[in-house]
C-alpha positions as CSV (number, residue, x, y, z in Angstrom):
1,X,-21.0,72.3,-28.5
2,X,-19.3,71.2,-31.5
3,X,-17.3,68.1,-29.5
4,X,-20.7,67.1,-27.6
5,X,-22.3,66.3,-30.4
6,X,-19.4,64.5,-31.9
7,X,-19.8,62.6,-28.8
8,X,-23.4,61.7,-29.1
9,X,-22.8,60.6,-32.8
10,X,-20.0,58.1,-32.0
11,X,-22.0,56.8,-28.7
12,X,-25.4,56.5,-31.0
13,X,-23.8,55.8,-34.2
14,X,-26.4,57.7,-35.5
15,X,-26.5,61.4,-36.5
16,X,-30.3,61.2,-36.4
17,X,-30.6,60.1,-33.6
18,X,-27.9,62.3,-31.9
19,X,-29.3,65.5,-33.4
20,X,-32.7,64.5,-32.3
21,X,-31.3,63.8,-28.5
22,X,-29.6,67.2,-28.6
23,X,-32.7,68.6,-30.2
24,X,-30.7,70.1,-33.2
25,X,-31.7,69.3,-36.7
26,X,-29.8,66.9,-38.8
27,X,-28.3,69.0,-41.1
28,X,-27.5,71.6,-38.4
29,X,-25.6,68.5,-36.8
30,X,-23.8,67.6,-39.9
31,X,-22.8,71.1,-40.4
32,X,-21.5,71.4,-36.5
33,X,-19.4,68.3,-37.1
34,X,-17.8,69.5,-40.5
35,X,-16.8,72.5,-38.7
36,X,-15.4,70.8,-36.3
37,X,-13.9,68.8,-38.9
38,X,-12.1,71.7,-39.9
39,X,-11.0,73.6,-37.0
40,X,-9.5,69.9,-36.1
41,X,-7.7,69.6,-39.7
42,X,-9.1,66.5,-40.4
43,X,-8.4,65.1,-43.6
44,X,-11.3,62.5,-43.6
45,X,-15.0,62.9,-42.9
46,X,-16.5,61.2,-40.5
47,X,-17.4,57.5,-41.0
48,X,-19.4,55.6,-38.1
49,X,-21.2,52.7,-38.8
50,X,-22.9,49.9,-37.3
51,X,-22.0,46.6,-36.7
52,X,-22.7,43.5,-36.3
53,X,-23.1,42.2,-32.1
């Protein structure tokens, strides 16, 4: 679950908006990804941001 909600965050660039698609709360999200930060050893958190088209 962990890596399809990754996915929905990087194709929405939005964790709102991904957490409300996979009807998951926000923080629930944030917390799924942070684990999946972990089990991943990643060093960095997360940063996905919009820009300019």
């Amino acid at each position: 679950m962990g890596l399809r909600l990754f996915m929905l965050v990087a194709h929405h660039r939005s964790f709102s908006e991904a957490g409300h698609l996979a009807n998951v709360s926000q923080p629930t999200l944030s917390r799924t990804i942070r684990l999946l930060e972990g089990q991943l050893g990643s060093r960095r958190s997360i940063a996905i941001r919009a820009t300019s088209r």
